[in-house]
C-alpha positions as MATLAB code, in Angstrom:
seq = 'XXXXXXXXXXXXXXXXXXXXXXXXXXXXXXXXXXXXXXXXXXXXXXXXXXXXXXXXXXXXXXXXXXXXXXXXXXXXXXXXXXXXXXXXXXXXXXXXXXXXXXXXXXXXXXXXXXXXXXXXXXXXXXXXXXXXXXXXXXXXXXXXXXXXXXXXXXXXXXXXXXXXXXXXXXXXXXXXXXXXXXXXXXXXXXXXXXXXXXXXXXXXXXXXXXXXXXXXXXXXXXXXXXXXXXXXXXXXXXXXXXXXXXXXXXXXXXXXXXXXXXXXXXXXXXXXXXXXXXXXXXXXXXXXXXXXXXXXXXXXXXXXXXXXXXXXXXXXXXXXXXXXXXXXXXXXXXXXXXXXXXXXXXXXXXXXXXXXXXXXXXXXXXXXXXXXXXXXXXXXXXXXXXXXXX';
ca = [
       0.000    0.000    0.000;
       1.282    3.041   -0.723;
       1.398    5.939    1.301;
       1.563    9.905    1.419;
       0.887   12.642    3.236;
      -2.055   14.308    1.747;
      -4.034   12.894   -1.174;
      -6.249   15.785   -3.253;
      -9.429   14.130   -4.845;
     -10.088   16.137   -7.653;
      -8.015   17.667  -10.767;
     -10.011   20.995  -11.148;
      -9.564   24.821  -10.346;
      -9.936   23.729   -6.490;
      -7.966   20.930   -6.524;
      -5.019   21.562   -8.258;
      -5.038   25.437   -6.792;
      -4.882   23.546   -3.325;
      -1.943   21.270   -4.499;
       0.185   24.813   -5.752;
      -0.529   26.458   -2.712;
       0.344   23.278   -0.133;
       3.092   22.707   -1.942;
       4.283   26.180   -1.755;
       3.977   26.228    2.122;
       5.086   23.239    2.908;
       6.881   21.385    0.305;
       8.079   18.830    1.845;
       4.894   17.022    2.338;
       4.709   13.929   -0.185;
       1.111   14.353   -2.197;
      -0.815   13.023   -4.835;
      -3.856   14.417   -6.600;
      -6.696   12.047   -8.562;
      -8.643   13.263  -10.994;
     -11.342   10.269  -12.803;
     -11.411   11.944  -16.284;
      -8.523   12.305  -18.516;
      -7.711   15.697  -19.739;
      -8.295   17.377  -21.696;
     -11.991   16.545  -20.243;
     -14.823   18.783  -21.011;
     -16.257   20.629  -18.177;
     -19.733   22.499  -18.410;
     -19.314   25.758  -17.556;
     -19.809   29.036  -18.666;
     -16.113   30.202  -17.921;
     -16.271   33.542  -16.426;
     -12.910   34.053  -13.632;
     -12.298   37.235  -12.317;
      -8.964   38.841  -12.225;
      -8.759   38.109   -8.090;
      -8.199   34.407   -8.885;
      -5.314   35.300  -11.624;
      -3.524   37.665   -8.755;
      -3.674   34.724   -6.410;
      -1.836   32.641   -9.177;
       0.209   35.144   -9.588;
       1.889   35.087   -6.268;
       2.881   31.594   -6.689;
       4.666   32.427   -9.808;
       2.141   30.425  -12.160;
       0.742   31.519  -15.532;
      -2.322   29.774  -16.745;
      -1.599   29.507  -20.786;
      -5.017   29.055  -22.682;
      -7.430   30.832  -24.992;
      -8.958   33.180  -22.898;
     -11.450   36.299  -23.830;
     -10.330   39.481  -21.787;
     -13.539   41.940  -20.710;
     -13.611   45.238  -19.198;
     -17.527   45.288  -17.797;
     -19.782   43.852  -16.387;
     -23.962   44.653  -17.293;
     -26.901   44.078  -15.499;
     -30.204   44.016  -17.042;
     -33.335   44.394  -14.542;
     -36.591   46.043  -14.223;
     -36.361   47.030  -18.343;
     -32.727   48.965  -17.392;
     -29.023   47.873  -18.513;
     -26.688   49.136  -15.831;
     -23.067   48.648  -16.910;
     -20.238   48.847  -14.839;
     -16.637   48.981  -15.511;
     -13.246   48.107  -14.666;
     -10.202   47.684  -16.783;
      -8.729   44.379  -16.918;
     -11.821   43.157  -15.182;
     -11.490   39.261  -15.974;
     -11.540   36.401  -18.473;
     -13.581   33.935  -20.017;
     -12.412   30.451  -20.650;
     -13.602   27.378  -21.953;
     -12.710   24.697  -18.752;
     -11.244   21.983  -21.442;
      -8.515   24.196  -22.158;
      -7.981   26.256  -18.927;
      -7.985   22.870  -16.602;
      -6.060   21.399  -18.541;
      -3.491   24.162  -18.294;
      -3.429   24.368  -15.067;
      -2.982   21.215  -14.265;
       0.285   21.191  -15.967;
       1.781   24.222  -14.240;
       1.180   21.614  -11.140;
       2.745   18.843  -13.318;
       5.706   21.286  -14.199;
       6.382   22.240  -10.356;
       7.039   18.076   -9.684;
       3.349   17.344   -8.362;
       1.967   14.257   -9.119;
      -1.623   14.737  -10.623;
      -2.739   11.248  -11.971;
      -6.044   11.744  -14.879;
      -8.089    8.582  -15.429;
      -7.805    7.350  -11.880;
     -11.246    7.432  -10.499;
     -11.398    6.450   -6.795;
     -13.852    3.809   -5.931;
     -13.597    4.013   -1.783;
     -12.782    5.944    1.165;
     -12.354    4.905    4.671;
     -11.181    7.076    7.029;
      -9.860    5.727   10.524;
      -7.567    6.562   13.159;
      -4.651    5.801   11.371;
      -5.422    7.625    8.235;
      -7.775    7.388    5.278;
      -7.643    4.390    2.990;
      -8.675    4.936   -0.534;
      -8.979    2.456   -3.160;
      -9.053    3.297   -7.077;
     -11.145    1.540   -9.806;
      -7.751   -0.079  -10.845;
      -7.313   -1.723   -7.440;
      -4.735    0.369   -6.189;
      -4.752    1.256   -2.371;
      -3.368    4.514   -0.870;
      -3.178    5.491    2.543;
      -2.920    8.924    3.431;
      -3.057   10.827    6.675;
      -5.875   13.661    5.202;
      -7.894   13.778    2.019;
      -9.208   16.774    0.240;
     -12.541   16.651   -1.369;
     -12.492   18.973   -4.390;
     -14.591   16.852   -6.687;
     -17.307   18.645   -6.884;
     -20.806   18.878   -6.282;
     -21.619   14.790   -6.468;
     -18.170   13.877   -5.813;
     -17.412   10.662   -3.577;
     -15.537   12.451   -0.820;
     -18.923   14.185    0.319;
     -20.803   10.956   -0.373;
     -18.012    8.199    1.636;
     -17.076   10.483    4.143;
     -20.489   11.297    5.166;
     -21.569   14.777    4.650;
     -25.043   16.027    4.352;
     -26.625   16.523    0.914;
     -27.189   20.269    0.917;
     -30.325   22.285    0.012;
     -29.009   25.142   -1.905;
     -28.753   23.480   -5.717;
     -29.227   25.159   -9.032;
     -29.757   23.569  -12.063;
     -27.992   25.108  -15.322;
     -28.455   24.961  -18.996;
     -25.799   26.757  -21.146;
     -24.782   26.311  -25.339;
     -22.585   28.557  -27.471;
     -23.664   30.421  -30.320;
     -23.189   33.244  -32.908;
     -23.509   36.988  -31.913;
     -27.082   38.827  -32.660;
     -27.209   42.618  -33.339;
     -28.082   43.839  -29.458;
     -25.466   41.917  -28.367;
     -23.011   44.193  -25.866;
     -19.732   44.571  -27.027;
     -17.545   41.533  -26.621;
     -15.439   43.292  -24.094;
     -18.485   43.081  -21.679;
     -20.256   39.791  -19.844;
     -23.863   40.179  -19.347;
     -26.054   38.994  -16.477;
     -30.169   39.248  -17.362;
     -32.477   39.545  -14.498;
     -35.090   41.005  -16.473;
     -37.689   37.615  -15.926;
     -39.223   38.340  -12.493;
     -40.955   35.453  -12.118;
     -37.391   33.610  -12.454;
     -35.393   32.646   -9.709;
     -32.062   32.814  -11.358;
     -30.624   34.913  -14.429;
     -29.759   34.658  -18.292;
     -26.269   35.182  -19.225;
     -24.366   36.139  -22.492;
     -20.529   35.661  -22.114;
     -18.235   36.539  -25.621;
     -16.411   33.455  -25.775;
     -14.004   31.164  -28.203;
     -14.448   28.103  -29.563;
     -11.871   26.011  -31.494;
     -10.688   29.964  -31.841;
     -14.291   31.027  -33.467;
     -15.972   34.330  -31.781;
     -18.814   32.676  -30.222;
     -21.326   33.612  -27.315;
     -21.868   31.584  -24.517;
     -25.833   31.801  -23.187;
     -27.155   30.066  -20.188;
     -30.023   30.423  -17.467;
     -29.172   29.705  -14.157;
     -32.297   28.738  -11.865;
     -31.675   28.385   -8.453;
     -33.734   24.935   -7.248;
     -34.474   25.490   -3.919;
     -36.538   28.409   -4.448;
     -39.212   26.624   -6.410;
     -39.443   24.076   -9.901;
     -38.672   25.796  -13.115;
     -36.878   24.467  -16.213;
     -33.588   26.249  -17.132;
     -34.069   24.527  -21.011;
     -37.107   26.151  -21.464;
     -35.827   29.684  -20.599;
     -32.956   29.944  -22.701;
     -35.400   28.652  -25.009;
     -37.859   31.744  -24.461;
     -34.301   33.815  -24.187;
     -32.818   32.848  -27.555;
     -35.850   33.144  -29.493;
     -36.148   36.935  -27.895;
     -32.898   37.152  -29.979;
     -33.953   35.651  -32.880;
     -32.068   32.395  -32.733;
     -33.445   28.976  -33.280;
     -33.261   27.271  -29.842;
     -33.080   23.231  -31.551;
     -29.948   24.501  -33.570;
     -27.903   24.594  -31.008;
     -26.073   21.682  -28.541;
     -27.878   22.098  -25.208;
     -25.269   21.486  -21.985;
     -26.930   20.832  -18.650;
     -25.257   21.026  -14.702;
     -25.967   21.101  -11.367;
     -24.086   23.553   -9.035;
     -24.306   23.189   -4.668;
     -24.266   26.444   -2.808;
     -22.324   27.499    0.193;
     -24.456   27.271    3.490;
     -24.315   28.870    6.624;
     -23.702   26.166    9.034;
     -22.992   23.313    6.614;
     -20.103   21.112    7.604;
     -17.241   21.425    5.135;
     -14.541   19.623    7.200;
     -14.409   16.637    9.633;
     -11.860   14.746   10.965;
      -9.049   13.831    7.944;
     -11.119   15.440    5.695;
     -11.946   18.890    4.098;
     -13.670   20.131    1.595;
     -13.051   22.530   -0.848;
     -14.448   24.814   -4.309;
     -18.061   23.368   -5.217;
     -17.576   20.186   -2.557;
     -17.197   23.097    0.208;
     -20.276   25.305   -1.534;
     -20.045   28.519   -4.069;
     -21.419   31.340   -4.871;
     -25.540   30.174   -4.809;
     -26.709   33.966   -5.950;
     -24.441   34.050   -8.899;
     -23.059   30.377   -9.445;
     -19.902   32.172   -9.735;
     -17.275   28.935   -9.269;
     -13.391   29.321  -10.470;
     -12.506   32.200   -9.350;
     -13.788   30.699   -5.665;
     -12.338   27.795   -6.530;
      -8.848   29.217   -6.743;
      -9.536   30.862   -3.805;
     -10.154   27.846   -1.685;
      -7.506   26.343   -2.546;
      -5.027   29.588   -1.673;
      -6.950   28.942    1.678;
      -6.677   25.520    2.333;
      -2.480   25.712    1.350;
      -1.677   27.374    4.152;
      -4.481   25.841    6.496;
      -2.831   22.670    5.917;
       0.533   23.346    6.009;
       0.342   25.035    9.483;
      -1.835   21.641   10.525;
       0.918   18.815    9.345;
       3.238   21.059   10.951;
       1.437   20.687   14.618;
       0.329   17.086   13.962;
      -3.469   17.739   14.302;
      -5.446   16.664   11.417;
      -8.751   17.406   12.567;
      -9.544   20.374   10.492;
     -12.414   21.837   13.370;
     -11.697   24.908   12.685;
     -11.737   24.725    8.662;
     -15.343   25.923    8.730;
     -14.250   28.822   11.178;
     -11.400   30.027    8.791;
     -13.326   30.177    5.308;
     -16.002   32.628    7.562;
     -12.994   34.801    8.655;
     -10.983   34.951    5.013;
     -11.942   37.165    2.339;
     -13.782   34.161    0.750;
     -15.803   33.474    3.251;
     -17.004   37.169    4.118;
     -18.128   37.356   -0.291;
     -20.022   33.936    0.552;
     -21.724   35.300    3.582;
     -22.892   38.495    1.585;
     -23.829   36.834   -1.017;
     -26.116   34.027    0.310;
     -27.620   37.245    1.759;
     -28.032   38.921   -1.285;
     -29.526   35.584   -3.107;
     -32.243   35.837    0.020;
     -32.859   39.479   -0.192;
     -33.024   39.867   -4.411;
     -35.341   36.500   -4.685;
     -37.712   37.519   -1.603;
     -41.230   39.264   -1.681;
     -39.076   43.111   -2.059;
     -37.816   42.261   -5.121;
     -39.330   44.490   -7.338;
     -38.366   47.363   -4.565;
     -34.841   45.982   -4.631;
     -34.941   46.144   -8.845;
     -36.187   49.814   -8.352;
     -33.160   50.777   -6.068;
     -30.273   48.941   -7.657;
     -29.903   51.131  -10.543;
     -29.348   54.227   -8.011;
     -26.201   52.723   -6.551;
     -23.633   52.873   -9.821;
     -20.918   53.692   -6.833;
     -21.670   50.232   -5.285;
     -21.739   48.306   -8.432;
     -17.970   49.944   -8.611;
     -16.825   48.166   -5.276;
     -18.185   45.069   -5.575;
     -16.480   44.858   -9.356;
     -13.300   46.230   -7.883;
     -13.054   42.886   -5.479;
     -13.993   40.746   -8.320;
     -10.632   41.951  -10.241;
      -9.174   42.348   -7.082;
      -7.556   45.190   -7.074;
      -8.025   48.019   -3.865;
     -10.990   49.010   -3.715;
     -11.727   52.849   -3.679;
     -12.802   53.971    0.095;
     -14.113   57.169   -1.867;
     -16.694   55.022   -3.733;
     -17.087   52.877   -0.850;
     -18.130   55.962    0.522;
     -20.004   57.363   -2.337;
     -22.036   53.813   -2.155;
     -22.994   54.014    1.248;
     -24.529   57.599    0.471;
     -26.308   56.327   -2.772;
     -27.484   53.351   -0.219;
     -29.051   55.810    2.400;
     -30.708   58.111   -0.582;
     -31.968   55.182   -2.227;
     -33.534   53.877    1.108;
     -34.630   57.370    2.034;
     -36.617   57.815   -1.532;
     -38.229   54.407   -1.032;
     -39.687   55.097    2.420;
     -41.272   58.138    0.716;
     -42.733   56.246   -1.806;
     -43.943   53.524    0.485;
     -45.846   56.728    2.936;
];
């Protein structure tokens, strides 16, 4: 039986961003990371990563090589308005067949051993370690285990965490531009369907290096049944496209939740197996960010011996990821409620906020005069609607 340190379940943005960053604190620890498909394996997705998760990279010293499609704004569509917001050097778009697949071998290239094709078929964890057995019949025993497969993935299924509530189901497919398209430089996010629990998207994108758009609806599960195929259906025949010419790609995404476990003894979780973004869906950036986490979280617990990762749950809330996943669960809450159409009315009166919260997604500093300016458009806003309401 062989056996290592820390075995990473999972070859994606979380995984192999938690395999740079552990090996970059502590690189001495012997590792392996599993990933079931071979690459380059498709991954649905509609490939939006904001700059944040490329500064993070960045630190480490790795540059992700793939076709990517650079945008400088970001526009919202709700209650019949377009509010566009931008921010040089914003982010990217990437198809995930190319961009995991690129990453992966900057973890290759540092000496880390990422195996594709080697699905694992059991996990036991015990006092001695966790025993894991792959569909070839190989056994490893490792002291910890990192879940970052995902939102079905085994490691939340054998080690025995809950299911989770907050799912969304996802339907995306890629096709030519139409006329009222936005400029290719800008990713758009359509709230305009009230009665939807979710959002359409348009994302410029590249295919086999073709200018393409990438279109999607994003319905969020838990908040009642609706069918993500038949709105993009209803959304690309707005647009004048034929919704049966096109390959239809459907997904499932888990949300973060306050209170859910995401760690337990020998075992954490991380990227969609720990819970993203439910308001958004927003995933590799997060993903990335995890894993920057869970580096040094790990390194500092090999170094004291104590595997028992209670207080994983306690430093996600306190990080920088943790605080965007708090907000934004609140935000999903507070858009999708009864106030929404108040909440559609005030939004467009806070272009100041809309500044901030895209400065954090590039991650760059973010202005304290428009944090400032936001907080005063927030108080006006308020103020009007109180009128309104007497």
């Amino acid at each position: 039986m062989r056996q290592v340190d820390l075995l990473v379940v999972g070859g994606g943005p979380s995984g192999i961003s938690t395999a740079l960053h552990v090996q970059a604190a502590a690189p001495a620890l012997s590792m392996v990371v599993l990933e079931k498909e071979r690459y380059p394996r498709e991954k649905i997705c509609a490939g939006g990563i904001g700059a944040r998760a490329f500064r993070i990279l960045d630190k480490l010293g790795v540059q992700v090589e793939c076709p990517m499609v650079r945008f400088d704004a970001i526009a919202l569509r709700l209650g019949g308005e377009t509010i566009v917001t931008r921010q040089k050097d914003l982010g990217v778009v990437v198809r995930r067949v190319e961009f995991d697949h690129a990453l992966a071998k900057q973890a290759i290239a540092r000496g880390i051993e990422v195996r594709d094709g080697c699905a694992v078929e059991t996990i036991v964890v015990t006092d001695e370690g966790v025993r894991v057995t792959t569909a070839t019949g190989e056994e490893i025993l490792a002291r910890a285990i990192v879940g970052a497969d995902g939102i079905g993935g085994i490691v939340r299924r054998q080690a025995g965490f809950g299911r989770g509530e907050l799912r969304a189901q996802v339907v995306e497919l890629d096709t030519e531009g139409v006329a009222q398209d936005l400029p290719r430089d800008t990713v758009v996010f359509d709230f305009d369907a009230q009665d939807l629990n979710g959002y359409a998207w348009d994302f410029p994108t590249l295919v086999d290096g073709k200018p393409l758009v990438c279109r999607g609806a994003y319905v969020i599960r838990n908040l009642g049944a609706d069918d993500a195929r038949a709105r993009i259906g209803d959304y690309l025949t707005a647009r004048g496209l034929d919704p049966k010419r096109y390959r239809h790609k459907q997904f499932a995404e888990r949300g973060w939740e306050p209170g859910a476990e995401i760690s337990s003894p020998r075992v954490l979780l991380v990227g969609e197996a720990a819970g993203i973004d439910i308001a958004t869906g927003e995933g590799i950036g997060q993903a990335i960010e995890y894993g920057s986490v869970a580096g040094a979280y790990l390194a500092r617990a090999f170094e004291r011996d104590v595997l028992r990762f209670s207080d994983w749950r306690q430093t996600v809330h306190g990080h920088h990821l943790g605080r965007q996943l708090r907000i934004r669960h609140a935000a999903y809450r507070w858009f999708y409620g009864p106030k929404r159409p108040k909440v559609e009315r005030v939004m467009p009166q806070l272009p100041a906020m809309f500044q901030v919260a895209i400065q954090d997604f590039a991650g760059v500093p973010m202005s304290k005069l428009a944090m400032l300016r936001g907080a005063g458009q927030i108080l006006a806003a308020v103020s009007r609607e109180k009128m309104r309401d007497d």
